[in-house]
PDB file as gemmi writes it, atoms N, CA and C in Angstrom:
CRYST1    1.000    1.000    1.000  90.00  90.00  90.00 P 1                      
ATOM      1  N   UNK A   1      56.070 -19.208 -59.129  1.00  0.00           N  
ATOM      2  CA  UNK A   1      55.445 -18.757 -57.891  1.00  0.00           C  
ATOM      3  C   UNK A   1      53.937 -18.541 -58.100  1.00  0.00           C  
ATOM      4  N   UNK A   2      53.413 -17.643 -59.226  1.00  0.00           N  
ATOM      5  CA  UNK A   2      52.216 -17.818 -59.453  1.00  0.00           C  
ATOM      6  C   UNK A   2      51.199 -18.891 -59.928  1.00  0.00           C  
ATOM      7  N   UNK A   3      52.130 -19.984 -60.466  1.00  0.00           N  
ATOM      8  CA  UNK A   3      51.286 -20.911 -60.530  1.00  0.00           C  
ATOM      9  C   UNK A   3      51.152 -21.715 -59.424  1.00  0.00           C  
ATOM     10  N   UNK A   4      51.817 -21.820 -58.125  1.00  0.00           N  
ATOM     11  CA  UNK A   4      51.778 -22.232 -57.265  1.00  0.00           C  
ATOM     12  C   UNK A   4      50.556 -21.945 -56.668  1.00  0.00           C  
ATOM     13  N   UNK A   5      50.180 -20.829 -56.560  1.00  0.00           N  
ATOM     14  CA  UNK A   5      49.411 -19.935 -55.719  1.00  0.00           C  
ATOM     15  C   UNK A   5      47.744 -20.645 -56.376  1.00  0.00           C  
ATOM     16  N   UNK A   6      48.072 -20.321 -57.379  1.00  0.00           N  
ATOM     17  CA  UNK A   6      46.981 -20.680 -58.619  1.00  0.00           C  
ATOM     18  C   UNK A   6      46.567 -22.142 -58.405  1.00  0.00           C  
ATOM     19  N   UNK A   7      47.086 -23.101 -58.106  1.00  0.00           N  
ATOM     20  CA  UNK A   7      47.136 -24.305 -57.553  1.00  0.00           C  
ATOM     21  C   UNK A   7      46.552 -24.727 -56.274  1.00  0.00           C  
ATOM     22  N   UNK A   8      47.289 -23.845 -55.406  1.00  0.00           N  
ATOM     23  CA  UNK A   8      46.586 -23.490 -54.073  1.00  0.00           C  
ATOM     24  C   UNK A   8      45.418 -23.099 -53.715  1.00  0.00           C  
ATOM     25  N   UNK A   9      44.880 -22.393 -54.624  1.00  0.00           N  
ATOM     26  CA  UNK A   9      43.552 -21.573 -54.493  1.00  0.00           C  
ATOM     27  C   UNK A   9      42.355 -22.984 -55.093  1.00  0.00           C  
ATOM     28  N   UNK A  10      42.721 -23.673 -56.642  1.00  0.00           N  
ATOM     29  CA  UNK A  10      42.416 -24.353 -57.112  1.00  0.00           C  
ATOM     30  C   UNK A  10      41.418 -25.650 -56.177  1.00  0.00           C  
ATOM     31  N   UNK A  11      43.158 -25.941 -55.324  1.00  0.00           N  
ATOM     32  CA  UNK A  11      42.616 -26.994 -54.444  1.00  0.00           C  
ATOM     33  C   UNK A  11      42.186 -26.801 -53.228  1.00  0.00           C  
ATOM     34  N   UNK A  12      41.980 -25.216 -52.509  1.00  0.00           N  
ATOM     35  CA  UNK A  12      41.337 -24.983 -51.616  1.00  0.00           C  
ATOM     36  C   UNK A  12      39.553 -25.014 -52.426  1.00  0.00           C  
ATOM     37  N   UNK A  13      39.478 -24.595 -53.161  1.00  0.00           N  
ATOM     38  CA  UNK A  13      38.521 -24.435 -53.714  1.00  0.00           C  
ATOM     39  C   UNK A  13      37.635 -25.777 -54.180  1.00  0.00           C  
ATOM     40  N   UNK A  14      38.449 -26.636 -54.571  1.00  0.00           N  
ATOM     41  CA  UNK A  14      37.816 -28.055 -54.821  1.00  0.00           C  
ATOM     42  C   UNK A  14      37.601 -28.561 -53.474  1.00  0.00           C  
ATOM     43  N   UNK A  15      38.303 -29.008 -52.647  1.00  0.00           N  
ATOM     44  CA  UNK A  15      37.962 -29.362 -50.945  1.00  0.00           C  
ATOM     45  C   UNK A  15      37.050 -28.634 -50.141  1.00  0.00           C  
ATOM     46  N   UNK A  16      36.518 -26.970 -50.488  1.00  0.00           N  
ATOM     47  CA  UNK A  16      35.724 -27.055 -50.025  1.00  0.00           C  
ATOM     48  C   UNK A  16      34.095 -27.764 -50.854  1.00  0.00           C  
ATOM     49  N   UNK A  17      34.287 -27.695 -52.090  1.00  0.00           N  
ATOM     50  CA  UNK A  17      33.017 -28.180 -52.462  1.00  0.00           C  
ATOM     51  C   UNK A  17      32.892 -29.323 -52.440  1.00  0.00           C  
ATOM     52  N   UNK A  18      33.920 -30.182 -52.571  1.00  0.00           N  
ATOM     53  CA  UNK A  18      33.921 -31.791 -52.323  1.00  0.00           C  
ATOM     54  C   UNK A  18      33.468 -31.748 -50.538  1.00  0.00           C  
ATOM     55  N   UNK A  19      34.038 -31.232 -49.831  1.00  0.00           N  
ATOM     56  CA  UNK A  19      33.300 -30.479 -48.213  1.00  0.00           C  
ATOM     57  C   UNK A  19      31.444 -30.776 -48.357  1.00  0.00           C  
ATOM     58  N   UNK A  20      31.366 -29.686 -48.993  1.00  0.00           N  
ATOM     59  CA  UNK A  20      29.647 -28.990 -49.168  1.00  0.00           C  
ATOM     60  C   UNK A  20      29.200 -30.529 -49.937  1.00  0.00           C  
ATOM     61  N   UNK A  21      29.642 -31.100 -50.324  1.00  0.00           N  
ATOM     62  CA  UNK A  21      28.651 -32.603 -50.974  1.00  0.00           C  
ATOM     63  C   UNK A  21      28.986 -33.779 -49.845  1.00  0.00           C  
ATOM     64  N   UNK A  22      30.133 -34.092 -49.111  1.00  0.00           N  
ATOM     65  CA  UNK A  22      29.712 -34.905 -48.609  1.00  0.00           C  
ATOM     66  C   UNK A  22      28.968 -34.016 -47.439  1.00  0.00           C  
ATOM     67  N   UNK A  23      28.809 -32.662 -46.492  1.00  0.00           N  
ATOM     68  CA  UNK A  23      27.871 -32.627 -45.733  1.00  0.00           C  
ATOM     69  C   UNK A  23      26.153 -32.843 -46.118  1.00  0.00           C  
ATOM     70  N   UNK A  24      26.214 -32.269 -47.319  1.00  0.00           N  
ATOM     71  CA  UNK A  24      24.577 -32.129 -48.105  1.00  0.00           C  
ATOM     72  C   UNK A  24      24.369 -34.227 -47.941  1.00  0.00           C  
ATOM     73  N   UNK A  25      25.274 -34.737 -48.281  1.00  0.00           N  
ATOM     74  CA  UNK A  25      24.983 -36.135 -48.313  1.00  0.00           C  
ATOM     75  C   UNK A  25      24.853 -36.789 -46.928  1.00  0.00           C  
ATOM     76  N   UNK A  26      25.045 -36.394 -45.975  1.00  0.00           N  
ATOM     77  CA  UNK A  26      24.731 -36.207 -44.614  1.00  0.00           C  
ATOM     78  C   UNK A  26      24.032 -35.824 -44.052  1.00  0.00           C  
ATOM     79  N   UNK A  27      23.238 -35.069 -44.446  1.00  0.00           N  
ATOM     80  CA  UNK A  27      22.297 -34.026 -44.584  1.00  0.00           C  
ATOM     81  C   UNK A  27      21.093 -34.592 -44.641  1.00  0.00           C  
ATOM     82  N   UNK A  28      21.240 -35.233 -45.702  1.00  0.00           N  
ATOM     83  CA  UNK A  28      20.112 -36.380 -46.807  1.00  0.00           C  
ATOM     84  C   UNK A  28      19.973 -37.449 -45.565  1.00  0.00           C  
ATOM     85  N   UNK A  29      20.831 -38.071 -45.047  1.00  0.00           N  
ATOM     86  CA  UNK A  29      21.143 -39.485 -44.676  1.00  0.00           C  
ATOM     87  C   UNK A  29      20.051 -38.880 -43.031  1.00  0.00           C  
ATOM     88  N   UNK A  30      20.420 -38.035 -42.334  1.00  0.00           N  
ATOM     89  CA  UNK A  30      19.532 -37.409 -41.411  1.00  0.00           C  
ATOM     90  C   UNK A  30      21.069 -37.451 -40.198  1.00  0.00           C  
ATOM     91  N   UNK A  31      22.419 -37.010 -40.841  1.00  0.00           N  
ATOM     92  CA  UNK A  31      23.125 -37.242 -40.107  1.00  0.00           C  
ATOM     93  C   UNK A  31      23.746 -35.684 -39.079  1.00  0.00           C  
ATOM     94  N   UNK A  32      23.363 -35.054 -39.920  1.00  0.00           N  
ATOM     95  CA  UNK A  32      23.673 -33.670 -39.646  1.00  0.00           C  
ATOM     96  C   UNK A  32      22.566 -32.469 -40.104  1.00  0.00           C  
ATOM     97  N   UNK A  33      22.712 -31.398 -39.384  1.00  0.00           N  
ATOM     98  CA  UNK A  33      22.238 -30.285 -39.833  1.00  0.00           C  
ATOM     99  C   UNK A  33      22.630 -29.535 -40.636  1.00  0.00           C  
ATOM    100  N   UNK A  34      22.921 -29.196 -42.187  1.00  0.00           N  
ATOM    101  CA  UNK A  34      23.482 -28.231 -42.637  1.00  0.00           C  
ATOM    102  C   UNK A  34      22.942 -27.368 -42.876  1.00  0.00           C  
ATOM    103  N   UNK A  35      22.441 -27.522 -44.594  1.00  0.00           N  
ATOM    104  CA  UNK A  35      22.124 -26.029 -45.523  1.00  0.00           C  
ATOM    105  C   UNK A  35      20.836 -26.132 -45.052  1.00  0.00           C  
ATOM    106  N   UNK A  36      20.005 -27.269 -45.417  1.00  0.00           N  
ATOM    107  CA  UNK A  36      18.771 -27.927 -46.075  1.00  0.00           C  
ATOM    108  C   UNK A  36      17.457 -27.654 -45.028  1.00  0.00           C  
ATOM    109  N   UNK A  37      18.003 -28.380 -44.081  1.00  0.00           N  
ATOM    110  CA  UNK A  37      17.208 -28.868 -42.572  1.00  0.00           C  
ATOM    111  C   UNK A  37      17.787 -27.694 -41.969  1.00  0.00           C  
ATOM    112  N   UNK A  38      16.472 -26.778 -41.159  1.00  0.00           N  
ATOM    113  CA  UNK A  38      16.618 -26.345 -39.812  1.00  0.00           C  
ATOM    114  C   UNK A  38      16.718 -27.550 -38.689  1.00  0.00           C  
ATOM    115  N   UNK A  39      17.437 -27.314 -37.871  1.00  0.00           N  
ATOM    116  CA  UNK A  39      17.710 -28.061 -36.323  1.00  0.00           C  
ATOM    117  C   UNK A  39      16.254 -27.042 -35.397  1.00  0.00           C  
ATOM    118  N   UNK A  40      15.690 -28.066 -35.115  1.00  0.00           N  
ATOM    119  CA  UNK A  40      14.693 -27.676 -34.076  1.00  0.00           C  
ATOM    120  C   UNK A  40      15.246 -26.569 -32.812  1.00  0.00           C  
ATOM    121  N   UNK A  41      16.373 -26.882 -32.374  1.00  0.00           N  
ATOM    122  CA  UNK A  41      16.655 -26.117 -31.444  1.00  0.00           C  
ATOM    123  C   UNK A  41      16.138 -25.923 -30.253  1.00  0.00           C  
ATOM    124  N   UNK A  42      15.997 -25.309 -29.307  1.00  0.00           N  
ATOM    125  CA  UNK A  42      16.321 -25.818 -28.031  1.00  0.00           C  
ATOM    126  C   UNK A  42      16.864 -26.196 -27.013  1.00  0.00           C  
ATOM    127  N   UNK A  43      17.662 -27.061 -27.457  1.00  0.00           N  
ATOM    128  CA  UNK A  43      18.275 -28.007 -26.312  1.00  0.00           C  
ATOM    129  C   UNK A  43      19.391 -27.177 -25.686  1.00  0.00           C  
ATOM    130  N   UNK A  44      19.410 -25.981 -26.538  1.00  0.00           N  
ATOM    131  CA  UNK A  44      21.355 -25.892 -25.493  1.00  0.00           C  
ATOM    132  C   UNK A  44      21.059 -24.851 -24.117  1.00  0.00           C  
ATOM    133  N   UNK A  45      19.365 -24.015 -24.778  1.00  0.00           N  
ATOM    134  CA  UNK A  45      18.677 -23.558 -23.642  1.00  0.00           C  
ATOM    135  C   UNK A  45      18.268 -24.401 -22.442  1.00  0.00           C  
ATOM    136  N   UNK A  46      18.447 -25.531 -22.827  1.00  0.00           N  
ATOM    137  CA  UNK A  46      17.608 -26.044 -21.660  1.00  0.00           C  
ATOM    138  C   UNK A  46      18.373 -26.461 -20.495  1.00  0.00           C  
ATOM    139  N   UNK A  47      19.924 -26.956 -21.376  1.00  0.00           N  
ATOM    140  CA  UNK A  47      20.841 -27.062 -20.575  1.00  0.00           C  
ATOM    141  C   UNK A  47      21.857 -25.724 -19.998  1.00  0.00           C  
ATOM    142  N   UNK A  48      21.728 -24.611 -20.898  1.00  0.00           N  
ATOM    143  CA  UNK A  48      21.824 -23.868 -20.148  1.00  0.00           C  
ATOM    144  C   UNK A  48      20.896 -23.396 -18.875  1.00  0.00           C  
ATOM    145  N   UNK A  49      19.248 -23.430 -19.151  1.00  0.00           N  
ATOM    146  CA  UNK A  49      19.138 -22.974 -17.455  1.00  0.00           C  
ATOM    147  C   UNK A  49      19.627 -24.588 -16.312  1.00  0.00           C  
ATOM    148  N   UNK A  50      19.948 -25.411 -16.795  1.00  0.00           N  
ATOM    149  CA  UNK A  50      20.217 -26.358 -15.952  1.00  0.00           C  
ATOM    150  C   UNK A  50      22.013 -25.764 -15.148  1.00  0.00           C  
ATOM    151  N   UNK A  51      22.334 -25.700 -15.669  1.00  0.00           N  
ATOM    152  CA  UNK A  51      23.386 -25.040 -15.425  1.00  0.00           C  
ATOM    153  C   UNK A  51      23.298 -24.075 -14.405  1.00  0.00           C  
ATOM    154  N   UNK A  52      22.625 -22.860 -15.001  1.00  0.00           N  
ATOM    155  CA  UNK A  52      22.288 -21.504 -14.333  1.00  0.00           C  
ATOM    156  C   UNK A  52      21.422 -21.873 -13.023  1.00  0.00           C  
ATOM    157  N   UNK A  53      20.987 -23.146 -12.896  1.00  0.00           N  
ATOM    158  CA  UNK A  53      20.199 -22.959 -11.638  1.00  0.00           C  
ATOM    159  C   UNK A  53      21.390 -24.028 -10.577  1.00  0.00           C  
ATOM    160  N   UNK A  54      22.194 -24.043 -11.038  1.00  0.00           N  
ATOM    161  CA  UNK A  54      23.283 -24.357 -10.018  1.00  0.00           C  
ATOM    162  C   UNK A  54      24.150 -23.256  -9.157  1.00  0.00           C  
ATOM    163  N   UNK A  55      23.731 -22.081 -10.070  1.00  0.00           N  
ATOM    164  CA  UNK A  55      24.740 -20.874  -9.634  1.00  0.00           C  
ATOM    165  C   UNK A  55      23.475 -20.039  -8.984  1.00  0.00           C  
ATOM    166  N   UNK A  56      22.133 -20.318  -9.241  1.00  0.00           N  
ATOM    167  CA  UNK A  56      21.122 -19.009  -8.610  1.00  0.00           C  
ATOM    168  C   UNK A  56      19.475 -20.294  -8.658  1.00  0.00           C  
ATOM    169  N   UNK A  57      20.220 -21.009  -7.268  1.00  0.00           N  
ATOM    170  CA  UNK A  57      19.082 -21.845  -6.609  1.00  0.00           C  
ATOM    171  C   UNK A  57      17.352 -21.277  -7.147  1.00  0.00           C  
ATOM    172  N   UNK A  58      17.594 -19.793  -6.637  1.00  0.00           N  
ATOM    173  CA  UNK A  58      16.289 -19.403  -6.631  1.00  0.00           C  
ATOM    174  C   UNK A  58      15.214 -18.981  -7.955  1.00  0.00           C  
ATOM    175  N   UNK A  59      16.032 -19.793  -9.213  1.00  0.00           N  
ATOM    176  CA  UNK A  59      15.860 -19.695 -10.499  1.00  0.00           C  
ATOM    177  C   UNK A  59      14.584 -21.066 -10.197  1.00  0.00           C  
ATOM    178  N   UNK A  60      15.010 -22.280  -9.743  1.00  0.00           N  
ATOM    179  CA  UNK A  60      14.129 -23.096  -9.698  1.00  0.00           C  
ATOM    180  C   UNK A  60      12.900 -22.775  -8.797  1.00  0.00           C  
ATOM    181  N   UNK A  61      12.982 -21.779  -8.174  1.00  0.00           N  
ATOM    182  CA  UNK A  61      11.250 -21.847  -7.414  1.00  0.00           C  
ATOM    183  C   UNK A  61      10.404 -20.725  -8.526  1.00  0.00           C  
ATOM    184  N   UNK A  62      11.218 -19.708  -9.277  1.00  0.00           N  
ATOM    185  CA  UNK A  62      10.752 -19.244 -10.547  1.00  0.00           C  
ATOM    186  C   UNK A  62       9.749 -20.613 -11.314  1.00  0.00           C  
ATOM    187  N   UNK A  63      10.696 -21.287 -11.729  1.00  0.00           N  
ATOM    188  CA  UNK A  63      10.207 -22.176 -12.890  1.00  0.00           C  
ATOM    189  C   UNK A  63       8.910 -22.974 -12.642  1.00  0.00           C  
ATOM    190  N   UNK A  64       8.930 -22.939 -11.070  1.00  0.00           N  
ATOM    191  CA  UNK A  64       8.199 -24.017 -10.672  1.00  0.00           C  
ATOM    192  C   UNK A  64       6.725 -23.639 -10.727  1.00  0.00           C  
ATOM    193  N   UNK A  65       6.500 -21.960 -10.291  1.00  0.00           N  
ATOM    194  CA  UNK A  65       5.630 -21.130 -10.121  1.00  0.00           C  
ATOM    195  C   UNK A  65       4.842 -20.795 -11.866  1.00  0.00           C  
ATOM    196  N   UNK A  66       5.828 -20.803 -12.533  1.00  0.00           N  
ATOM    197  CA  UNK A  66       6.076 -20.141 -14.135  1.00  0.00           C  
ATOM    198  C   UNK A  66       5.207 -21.537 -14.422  1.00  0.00           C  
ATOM    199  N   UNK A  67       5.930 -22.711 -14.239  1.00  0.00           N  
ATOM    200  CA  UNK A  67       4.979 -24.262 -15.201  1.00  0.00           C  
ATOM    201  C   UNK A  67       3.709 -24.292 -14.179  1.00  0.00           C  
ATOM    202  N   UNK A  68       3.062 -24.347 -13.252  1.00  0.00           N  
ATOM    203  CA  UNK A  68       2.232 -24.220 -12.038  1.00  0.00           C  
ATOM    204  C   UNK A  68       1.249 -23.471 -12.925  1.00  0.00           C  
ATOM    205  N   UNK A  69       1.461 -22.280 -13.180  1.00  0.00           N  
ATOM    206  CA  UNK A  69       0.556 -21.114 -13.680  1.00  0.00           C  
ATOM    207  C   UNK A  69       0.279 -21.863 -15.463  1.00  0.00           C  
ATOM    208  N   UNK A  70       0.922 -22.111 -16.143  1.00  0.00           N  
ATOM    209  CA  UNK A  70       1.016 -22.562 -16.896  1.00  0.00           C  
ATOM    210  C   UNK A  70      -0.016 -24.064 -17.613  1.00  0.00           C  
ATOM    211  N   UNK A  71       0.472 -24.890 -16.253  1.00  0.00           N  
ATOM    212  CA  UNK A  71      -0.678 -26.012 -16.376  1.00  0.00           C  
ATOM    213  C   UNK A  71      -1.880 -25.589 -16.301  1.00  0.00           C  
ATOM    214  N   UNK A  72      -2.384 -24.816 -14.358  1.00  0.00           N  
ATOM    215  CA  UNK A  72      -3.536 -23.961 -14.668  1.00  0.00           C  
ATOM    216  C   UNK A  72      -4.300 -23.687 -15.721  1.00  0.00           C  
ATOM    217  N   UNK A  73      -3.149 -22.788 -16.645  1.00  0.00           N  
ATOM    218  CA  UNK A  73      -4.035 -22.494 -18.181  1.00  0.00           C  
ATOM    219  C   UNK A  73      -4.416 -23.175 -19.015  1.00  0.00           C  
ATOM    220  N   UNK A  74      -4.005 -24.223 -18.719  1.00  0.00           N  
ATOM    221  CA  UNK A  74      -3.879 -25.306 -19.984  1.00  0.00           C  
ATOM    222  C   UNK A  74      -5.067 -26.591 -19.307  1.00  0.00           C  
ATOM    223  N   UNK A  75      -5.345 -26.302 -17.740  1.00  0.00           N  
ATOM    224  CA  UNK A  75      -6.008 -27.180 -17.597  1.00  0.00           C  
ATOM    225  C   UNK A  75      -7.439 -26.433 -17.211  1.00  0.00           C  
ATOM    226  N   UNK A  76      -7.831 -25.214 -17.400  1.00  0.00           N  
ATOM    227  CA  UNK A  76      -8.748 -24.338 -17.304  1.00  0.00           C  
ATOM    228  C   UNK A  76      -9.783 -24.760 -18.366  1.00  0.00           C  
ATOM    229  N   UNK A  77      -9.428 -24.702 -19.828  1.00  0.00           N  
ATOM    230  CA  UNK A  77     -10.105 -24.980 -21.264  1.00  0.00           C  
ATOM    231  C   UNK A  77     -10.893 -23.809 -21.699  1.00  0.00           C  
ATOM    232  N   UNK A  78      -9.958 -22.167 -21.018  1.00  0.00           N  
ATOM    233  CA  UNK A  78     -10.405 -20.932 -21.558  1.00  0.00           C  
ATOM    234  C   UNK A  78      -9.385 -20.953 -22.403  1.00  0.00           C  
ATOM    235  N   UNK A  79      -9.363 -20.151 -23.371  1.00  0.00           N  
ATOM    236  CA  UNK A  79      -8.085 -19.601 -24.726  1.00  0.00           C  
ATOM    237  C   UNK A  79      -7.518 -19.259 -24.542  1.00  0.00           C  
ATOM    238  N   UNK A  80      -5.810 -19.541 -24.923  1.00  0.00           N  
ATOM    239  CA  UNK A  80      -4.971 -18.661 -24.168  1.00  0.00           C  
ATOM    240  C   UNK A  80      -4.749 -17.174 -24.064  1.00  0.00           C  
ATOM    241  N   UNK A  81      -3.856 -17.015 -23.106  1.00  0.00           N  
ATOM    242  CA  UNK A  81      -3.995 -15.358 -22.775  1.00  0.00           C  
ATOM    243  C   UNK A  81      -2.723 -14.759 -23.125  1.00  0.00           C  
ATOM    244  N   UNK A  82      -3.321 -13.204 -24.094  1.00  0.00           N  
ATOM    245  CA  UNK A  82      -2.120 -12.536 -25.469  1.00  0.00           C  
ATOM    246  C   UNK A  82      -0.888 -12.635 -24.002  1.00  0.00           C  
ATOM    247  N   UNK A  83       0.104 -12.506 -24.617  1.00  0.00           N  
ATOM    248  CA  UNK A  83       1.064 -12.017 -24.107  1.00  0.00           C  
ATOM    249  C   UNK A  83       1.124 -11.169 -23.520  1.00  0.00           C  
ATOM    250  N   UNK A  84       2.242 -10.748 -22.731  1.00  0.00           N  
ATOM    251  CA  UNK A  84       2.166  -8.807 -22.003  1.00  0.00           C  
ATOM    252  C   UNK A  84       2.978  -8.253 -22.818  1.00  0.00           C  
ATOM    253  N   UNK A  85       2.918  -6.970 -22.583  1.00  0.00           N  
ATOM    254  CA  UNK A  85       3.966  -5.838 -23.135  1.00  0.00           C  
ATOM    255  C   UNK A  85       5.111  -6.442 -22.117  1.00  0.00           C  
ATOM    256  N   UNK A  86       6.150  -5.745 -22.495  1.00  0.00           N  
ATOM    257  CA  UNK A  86       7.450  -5.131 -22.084  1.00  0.00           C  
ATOM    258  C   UNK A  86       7.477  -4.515 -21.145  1.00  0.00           C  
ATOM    259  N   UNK A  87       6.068  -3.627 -20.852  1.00  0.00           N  
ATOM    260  CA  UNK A  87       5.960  -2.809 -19.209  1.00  0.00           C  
ATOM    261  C   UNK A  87       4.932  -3.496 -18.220  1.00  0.00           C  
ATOM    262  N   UNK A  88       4.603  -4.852 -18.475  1.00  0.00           N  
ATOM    263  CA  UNK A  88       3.680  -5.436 -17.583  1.00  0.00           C  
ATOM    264  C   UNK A  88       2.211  -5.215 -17.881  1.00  0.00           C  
ATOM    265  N   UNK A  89       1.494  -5.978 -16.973  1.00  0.00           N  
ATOM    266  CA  UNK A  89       0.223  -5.764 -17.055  1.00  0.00           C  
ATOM    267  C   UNK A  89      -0.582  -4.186 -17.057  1.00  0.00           C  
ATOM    268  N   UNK A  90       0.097  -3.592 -16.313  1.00  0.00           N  
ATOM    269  CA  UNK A  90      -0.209  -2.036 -15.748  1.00  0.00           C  
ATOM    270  C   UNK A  90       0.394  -0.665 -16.874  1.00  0.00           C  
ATOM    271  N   UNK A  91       0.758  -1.250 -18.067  1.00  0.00           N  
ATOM    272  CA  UNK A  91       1.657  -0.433 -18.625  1.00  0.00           C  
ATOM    273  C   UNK A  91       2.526   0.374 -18.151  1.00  0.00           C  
ATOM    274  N   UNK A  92       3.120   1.668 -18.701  1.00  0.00           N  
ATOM    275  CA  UNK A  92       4.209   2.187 -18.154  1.00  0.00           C  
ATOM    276  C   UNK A  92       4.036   3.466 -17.294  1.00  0.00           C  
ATOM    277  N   UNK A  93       4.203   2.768 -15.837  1.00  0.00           N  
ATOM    278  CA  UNK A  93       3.795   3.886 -14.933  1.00  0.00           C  
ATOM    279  C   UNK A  93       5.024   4.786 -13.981  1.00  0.00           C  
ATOM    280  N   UNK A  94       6.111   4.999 -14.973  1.00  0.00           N  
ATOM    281  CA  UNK A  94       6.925   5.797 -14.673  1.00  0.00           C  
ATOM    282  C   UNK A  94       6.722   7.422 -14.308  1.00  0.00           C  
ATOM    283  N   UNK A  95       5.628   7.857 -13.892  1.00  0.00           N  
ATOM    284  CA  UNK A  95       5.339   8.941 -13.695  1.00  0.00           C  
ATOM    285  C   UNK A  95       5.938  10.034 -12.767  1.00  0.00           C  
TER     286      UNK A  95                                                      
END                                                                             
């Protein structure tokens, strides 16, 4: 019984590393993302708001306003502008 087990473990243990070489060799080839390569990422956001603007129309007049303002800046040729806080332009006027 224990050598069974012992066996078991053996060849779970070889399949996964025979696993980990052919992905790394996949890896290499530019077939997959594993250890090695970060994946750029992105894409599943993008199709998620594609999605999301099927369920809340008014997501797309957001975006439209959001890239609009956006080009603006980019077609101005001042430097871009820091980010905001978390409480807006006006900071936190919970008073």
């Amino acid at each position: 019984m224990m050598l069974r087990l012992v066996l078991w473990g053996v060849g779970v243990l070889a399949f996964v590393v025979v696993l980990d070489r052919l992905l790394l060799w996949m890896e290499r080839r530019g077939w997959v993302y594993y250890r090695r390569t970060r994946s750029r990422g992105g894409g599943a956001l993008y199709h998620m708001l594609d999605i999301h603007r099927i369920y809340d129309p008014g997501i797309e007049h957001v975006k439209e306003i959001t890239y609009a303002e956006e080009q603006r800046e980019d077609e101005s040729g001042d430097p871009p502008v820091a980010e905001r806080d978390e409480n807006g332009p006006f900071g936190d006027c919970t008073d």
